[in-house]
N, CA, C and O of each residue as an XYZ file, in Angstrom:
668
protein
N       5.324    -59.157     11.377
C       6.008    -58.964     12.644
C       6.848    -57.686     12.612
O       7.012    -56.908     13.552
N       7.386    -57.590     11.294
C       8.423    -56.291     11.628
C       7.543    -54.904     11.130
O       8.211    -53.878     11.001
N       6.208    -54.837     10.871
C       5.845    -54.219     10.905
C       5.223    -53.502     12.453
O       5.214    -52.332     12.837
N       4.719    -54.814     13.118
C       4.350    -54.740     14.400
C       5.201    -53.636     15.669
O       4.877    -52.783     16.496
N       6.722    -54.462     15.054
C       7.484    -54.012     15.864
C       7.997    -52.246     15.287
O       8.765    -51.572     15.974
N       7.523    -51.828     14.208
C       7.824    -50.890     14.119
C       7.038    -49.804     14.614
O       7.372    -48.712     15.074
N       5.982    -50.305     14.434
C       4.393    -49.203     15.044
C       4.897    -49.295     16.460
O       4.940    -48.163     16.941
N       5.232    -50.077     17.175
C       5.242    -50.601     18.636
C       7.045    -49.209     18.809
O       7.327    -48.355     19.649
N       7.447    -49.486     18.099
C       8.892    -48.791     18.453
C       8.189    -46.833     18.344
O       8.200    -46.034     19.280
N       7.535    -46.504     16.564
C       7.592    -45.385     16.739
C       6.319    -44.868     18.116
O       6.286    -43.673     18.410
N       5.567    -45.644     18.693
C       5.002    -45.521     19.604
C       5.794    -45.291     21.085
O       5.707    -44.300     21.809
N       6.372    -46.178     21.247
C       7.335    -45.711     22.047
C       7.929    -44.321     22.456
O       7.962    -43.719     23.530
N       8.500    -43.965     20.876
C       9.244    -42.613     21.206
C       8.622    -42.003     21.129
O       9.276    -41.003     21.425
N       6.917    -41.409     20.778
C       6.230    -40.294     20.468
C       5.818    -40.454     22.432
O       5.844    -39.419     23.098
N       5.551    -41.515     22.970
C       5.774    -41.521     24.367
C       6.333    -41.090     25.273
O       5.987    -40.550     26.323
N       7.441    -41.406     24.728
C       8.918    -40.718     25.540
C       9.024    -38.563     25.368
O       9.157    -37.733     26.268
N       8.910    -38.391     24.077
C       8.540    -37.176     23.694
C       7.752    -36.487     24.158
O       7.830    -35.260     24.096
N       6.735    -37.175     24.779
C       5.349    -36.574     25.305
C       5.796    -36.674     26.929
O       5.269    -35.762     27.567
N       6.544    -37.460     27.660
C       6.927    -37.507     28.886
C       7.926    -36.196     29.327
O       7.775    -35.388     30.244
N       8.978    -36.305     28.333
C      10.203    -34.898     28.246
C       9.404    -34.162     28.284
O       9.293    -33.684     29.412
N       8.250    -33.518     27.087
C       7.418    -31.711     27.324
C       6.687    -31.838     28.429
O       6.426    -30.768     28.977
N       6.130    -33.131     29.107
C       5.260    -32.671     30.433
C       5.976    -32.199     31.219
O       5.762    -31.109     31.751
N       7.359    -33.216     31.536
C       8.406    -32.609     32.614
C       8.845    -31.268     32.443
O       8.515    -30.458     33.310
N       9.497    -30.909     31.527
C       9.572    -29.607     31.074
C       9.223    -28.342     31.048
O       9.885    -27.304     31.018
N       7.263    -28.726     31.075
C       6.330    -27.812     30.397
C       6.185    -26.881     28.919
O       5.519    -25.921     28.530
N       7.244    -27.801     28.369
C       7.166    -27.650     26.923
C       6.373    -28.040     25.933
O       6.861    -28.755     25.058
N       5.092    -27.682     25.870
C       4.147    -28.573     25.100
C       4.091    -27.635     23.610
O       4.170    -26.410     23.704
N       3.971    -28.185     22.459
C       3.672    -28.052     21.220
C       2.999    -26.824     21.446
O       3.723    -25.855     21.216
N       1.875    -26.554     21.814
C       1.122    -25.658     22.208
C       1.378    -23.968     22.563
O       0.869    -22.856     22.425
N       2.433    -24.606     23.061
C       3.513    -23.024     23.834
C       4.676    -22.686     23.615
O       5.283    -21.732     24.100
N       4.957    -23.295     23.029
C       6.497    -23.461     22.696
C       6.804    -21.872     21.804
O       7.979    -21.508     21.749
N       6.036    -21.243     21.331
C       6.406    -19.878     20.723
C       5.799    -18.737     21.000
O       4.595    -18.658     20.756
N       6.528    -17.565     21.591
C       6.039    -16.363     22.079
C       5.198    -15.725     21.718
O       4.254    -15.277     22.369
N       5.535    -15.560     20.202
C       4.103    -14.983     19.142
C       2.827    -14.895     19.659
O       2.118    -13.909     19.863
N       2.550    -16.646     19.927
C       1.075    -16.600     19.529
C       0.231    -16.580     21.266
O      -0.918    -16.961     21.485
N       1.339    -15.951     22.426
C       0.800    -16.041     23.548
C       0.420    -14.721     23.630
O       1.207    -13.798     23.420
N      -1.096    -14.527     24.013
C      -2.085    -13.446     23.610
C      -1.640    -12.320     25.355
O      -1.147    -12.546     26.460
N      -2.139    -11.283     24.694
C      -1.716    -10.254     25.982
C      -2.435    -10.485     27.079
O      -3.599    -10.847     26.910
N      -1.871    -10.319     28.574
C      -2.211    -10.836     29.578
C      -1.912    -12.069     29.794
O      -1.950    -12.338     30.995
N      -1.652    -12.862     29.177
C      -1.596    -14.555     29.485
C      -0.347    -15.073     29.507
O       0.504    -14.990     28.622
N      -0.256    -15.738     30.803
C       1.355    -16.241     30.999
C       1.372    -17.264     30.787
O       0.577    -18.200     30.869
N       2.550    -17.089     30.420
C       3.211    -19.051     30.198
C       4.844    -19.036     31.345
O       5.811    -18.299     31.536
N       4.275    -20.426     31.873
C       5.191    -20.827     33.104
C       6.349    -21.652     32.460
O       6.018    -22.401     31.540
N       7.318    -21.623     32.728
C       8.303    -22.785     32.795
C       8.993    -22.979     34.008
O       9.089    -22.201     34.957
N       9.454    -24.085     33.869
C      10.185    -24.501     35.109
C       9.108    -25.125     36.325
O       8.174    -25.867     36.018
N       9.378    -24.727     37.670
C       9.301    -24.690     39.014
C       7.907    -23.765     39.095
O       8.066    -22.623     38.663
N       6.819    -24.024     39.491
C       5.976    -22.894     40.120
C       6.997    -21.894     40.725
O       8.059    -22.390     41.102
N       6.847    -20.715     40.854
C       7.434    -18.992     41.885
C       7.188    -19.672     42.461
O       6.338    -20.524     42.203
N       8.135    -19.542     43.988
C       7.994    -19.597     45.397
C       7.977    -18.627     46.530
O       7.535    -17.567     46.084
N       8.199    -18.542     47.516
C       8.169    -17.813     48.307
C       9.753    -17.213     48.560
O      10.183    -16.862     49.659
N      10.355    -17.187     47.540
C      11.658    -16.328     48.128
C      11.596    -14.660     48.050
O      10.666    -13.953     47.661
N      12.882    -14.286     48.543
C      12.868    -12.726     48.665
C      12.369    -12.098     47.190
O      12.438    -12.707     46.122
N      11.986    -11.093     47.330
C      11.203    -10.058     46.073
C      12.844     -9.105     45.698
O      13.100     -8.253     46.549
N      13.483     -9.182     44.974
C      14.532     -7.900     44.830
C      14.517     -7.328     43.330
O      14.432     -7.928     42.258
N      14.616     -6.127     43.588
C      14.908     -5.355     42.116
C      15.973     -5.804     41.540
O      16.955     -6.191     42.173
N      15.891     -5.797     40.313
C      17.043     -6.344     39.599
C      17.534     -5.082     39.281
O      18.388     -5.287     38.419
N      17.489     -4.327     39.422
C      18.517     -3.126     39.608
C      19.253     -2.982     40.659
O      20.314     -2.360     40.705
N      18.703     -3.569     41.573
C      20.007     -3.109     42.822
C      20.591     -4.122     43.059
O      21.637     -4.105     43.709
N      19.811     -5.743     42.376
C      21.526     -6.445     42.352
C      21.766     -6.504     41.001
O      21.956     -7.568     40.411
N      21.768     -5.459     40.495
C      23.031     -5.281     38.944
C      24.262     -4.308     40.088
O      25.481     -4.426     40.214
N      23.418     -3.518     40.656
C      24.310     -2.328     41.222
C      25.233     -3.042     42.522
O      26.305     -2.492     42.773
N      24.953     -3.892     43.102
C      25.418     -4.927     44.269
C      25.372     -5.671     44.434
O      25.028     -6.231     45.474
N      25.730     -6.099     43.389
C      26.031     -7.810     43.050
C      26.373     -8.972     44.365
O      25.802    -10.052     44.517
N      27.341     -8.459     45.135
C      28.044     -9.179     46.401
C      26.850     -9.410     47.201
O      26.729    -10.582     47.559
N      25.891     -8.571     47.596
C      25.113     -8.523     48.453
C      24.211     -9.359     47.983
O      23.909     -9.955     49.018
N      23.525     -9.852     47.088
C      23.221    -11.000     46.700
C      23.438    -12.453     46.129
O      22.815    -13.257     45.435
N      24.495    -12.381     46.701
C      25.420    -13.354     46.132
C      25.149    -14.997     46.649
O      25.372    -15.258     47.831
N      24.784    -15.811     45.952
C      24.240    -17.105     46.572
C      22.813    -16.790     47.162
O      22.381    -17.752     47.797
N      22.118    -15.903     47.134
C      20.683    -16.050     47.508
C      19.694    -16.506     46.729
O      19.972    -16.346     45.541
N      18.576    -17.045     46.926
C      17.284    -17.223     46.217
C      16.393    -16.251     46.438
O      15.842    -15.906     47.483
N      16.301    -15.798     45.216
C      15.374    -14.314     44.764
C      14.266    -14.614     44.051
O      14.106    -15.758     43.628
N      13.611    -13.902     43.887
C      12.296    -13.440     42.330
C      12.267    -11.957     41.962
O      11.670    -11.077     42.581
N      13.160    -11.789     40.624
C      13.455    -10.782     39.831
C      12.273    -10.754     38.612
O      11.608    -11.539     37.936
N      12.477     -9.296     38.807
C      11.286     -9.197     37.439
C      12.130     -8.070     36.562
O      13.019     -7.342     37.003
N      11.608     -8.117     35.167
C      12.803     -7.501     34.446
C      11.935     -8.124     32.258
O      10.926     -8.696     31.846
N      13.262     -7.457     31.611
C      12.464     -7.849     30.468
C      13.739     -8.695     29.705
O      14.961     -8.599     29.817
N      12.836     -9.591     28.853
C      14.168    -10.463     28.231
C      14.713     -9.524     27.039
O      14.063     -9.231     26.035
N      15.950     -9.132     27.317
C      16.525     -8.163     26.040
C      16.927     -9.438     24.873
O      16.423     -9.314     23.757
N      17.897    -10.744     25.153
C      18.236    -11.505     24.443
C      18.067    -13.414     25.185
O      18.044    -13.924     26.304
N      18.012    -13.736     24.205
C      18.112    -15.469     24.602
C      18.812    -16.496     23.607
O      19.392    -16.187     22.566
N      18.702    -17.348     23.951
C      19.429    -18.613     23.359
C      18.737    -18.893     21.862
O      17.517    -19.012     21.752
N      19.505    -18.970     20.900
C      18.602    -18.911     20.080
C      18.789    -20.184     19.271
O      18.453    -20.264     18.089
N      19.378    -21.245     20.011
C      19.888    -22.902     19.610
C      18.375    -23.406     20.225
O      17.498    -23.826     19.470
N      18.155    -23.281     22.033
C      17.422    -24.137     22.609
C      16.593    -23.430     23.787
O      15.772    -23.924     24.560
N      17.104    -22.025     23.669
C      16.007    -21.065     24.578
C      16.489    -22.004     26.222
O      15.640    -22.695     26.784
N      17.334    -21.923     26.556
C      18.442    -22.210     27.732
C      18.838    -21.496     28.691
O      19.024    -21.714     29.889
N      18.977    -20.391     27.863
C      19.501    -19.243     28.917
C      18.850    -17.471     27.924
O      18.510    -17.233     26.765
N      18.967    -16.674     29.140
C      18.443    -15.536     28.674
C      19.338    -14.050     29.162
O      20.446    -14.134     29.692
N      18.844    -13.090     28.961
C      19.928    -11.794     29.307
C      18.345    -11.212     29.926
O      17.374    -11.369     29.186
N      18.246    -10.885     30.599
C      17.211    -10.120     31.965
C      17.976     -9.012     32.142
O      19.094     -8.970     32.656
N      17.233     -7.977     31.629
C      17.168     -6.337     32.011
C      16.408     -6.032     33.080
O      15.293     -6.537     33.213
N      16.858     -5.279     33.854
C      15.679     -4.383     34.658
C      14.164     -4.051     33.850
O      13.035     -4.365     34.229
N      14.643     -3.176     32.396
C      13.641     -2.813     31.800
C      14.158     -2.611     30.178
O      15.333     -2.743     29.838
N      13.171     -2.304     29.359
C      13.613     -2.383     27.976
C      14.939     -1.775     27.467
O      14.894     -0.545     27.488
N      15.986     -2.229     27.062
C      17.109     -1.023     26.305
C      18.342     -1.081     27.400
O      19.519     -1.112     27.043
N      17.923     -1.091     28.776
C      18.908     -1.184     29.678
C      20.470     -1.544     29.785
O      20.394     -2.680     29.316
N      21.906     -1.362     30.089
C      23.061     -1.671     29.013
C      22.886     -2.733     30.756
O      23.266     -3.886     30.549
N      22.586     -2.593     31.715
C      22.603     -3.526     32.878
C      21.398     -4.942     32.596
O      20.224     -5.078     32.254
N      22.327     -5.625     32.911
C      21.632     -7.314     32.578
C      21.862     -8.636     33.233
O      22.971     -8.600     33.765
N      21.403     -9.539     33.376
C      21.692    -10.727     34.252
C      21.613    -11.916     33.268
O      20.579    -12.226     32.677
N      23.015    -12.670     33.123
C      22.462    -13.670     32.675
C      22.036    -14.633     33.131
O      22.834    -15.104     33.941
N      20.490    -15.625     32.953
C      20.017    -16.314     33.629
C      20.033    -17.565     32.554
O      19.686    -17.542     31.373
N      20.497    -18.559     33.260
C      20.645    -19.940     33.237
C      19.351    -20.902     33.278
O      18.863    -20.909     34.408
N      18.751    -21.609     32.478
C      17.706    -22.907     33.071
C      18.476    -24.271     33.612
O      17.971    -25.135     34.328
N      20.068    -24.241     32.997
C      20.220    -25.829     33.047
C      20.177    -26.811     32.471
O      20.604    -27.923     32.782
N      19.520    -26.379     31.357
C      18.556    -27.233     30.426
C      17.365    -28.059     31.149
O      16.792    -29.071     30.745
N      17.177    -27.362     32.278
C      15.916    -28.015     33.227
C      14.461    -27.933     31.866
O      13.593    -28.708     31.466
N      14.819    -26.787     31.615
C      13.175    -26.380     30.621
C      13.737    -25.187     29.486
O      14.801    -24.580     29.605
N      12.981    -25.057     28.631
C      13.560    -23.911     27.934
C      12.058    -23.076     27.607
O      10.884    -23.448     27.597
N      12.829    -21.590     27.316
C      11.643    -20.262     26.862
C      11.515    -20.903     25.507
O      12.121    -21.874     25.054
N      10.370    -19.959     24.833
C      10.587    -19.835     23.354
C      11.758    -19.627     22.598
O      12.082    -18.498     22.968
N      12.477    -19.937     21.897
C      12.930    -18.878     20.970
C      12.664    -17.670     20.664
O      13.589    -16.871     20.812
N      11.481    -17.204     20.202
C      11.344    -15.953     20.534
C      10.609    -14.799     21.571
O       9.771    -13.908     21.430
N      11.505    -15.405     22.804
C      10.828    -14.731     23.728
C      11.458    -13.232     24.150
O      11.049    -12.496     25.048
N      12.458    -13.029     23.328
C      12.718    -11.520     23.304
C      11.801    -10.718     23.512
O      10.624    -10.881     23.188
N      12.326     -9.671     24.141
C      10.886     -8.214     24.937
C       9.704     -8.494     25.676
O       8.833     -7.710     26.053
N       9.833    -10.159     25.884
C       8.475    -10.059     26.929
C       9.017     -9.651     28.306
O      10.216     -9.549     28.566
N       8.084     -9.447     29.094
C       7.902     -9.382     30.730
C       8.527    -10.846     31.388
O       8.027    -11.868     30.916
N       9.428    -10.993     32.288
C       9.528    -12.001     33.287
C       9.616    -11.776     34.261
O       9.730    -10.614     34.653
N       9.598    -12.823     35.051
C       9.228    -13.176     36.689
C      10.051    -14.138     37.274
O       9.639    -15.208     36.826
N      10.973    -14.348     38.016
C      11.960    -15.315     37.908
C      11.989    -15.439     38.861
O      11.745    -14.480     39.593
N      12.387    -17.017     39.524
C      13.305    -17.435     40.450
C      14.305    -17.854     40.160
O      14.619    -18.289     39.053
N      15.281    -17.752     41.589
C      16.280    -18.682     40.975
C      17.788    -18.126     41.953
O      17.642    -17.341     42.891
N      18.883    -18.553     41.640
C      19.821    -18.078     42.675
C      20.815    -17.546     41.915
O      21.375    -18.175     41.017
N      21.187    -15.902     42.363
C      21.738    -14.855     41.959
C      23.084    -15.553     42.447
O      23.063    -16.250     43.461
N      24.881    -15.260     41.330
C      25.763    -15.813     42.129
C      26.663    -14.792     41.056
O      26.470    -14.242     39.972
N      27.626    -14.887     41.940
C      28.845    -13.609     40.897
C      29.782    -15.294     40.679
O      30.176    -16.130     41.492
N      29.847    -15.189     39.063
C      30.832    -16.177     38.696
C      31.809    -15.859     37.435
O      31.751    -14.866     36.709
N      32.602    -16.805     37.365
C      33.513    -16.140     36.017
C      33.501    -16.882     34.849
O      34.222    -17.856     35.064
N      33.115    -16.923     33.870
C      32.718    -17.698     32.747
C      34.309    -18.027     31.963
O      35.127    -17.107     31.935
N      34.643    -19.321     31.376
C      35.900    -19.238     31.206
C      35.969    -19.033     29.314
O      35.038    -19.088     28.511
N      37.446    -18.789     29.075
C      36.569    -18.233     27.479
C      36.258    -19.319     26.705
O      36.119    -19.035     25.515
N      36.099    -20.504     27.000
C      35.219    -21.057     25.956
C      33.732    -21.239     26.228
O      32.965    -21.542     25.314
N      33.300    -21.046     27.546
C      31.811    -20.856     27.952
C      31.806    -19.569     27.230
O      31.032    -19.577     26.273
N      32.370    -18.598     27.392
C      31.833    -17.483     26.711
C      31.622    -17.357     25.766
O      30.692    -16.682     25.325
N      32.650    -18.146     24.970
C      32.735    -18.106     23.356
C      31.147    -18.985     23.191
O      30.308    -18.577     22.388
N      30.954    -19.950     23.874
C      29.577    -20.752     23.714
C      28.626    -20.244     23.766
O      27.651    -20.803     23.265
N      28.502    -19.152     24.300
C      27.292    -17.839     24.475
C      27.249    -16.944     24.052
O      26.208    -16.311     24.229
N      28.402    -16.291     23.186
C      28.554    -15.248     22.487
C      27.853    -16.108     20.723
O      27.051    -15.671     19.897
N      28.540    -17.264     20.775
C      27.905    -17.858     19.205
C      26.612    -18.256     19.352
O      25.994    -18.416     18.299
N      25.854    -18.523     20.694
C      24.420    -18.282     20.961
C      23.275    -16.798     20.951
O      22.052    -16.762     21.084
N      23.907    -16.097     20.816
C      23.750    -14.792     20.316
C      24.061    -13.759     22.020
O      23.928    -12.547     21.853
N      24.280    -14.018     22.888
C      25.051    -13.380     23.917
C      25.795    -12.350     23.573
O      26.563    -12.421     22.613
N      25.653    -11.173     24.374
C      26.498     -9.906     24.064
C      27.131     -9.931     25.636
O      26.524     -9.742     26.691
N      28.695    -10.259     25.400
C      29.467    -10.160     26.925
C      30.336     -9.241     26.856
O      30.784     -8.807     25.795
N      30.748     -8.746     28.299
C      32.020     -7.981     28.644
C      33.170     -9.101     29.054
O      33.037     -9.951     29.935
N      34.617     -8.855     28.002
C      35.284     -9.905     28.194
C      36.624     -8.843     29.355
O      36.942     -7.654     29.343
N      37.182    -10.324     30.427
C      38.408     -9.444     30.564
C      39.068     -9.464     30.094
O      38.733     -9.445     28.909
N      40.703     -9.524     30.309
C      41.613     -9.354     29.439
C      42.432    -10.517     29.074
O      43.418    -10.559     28.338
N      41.862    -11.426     29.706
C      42.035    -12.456     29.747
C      41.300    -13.830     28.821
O      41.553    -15.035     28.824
N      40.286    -12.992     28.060
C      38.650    -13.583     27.681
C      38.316    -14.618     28.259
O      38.275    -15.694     27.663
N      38.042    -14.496     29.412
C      37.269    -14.685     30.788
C      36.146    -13.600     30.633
O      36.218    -12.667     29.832
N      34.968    -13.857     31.598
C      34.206    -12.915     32.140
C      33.548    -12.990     33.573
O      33.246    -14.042     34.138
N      33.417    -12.047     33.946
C      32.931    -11.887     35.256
C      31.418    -11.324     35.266
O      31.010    -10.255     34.813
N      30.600    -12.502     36.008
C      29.067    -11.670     35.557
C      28.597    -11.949     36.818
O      29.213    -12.469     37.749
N      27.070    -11.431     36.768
C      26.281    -11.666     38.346
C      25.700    -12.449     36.683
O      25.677    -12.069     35.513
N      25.204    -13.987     37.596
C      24.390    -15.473     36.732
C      23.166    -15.045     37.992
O      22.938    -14.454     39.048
N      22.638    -15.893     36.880
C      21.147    -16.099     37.425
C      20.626    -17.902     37.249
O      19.897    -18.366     36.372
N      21.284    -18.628     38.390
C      20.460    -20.034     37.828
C      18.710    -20.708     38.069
O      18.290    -21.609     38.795
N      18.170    -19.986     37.304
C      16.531    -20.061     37.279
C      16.093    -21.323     37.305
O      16.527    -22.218     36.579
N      14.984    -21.472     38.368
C      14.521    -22.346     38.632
C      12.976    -22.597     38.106
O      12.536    -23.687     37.742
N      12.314    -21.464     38.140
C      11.105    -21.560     36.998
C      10.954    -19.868     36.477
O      11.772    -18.994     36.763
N       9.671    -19.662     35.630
C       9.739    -18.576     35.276
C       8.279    -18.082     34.726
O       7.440    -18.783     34.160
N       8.210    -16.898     34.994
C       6.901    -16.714     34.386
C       6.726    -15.682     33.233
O       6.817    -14.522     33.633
N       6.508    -15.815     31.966
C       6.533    -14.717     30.754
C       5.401    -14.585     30.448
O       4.494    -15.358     30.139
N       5.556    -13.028     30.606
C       4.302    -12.404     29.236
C       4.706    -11.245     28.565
O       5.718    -10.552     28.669
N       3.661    -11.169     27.822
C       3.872     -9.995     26.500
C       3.843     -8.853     26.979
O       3.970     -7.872     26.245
């Protein structure tokens, strides 16, 4: 019997495990940047939708003017989360000192090493102020911030709703 019930239990959770990566789109399979071959995307999150198209350069440069909207930014991942691939730093383009940090939520997460690929993002652009222990939480996630003087920060966020990467 208590064998029964043990097959029956670790069955269970390899269940449950397999329910979390469908929701997610985190499957074993994809889970690392490496081995996703050129040309070929890997989605997380939300299918793209139909929101506005904006350069992520001109809301680095005018932040206000996009403020609370739903966008699709394209741009390259300079840095990410390197606990749970959660959140990311979105450049316009490679090297760039202008960046967005974008948020999942823990809705879904990138690779770990999805540094320097190509993305495609949705999601809603918002000017907010990170307080210093969020920051400190993202700076020990490997985050590079501008603090005020206060160690507070003031950033244009990005809370992403799905995403599309490639190499």
């Amino acid at each position: 019997m208590k064998k029964l019930f043990a097959i029956l239990f670790v069955a269970v959770i390899a269940l449950c495990a397999d329910s979390v990566n469908a929701q997610t789109g985190n499957d074993s399979k994809s889970t690392t940047a490496t081995k996703l071959a050129k040309g070929e995307v890997l989605k997380r999150g939300e299918a793209l939708g139909n929101s506005k198209k904006v350069k992520l350069a001109d809301a680095l440069k005018n932040p206000q003017k996009y403020n609370g909207q739903k966008v699709i930014i394209e741009g390259v991942i300079e840095r990410s989360c390197t606990a749970m691939g959660c959140w990311m730093e979105i450049a316009p383009k490679a090297g760039s000192a202008s960046r967005v940090r974008a948020d999942t939520a823990h809705k879904f997460f990138i690779p770990l090493d999805a540094q320097g690929m190509k993305i495609k993002a949705e999601g809603v652009l918002a000017v907010k102020t990170l307080s210093k222990e969020e920051a400190d939480h993202f700076e020990e996630e490997g985050a590079k911030l501008k603090r005020n003087a206060d160690g507070t920060v003031t950033e244009l966020s990005f809370a992403v709703v799905g995403v599309e990467l490639r190499k």
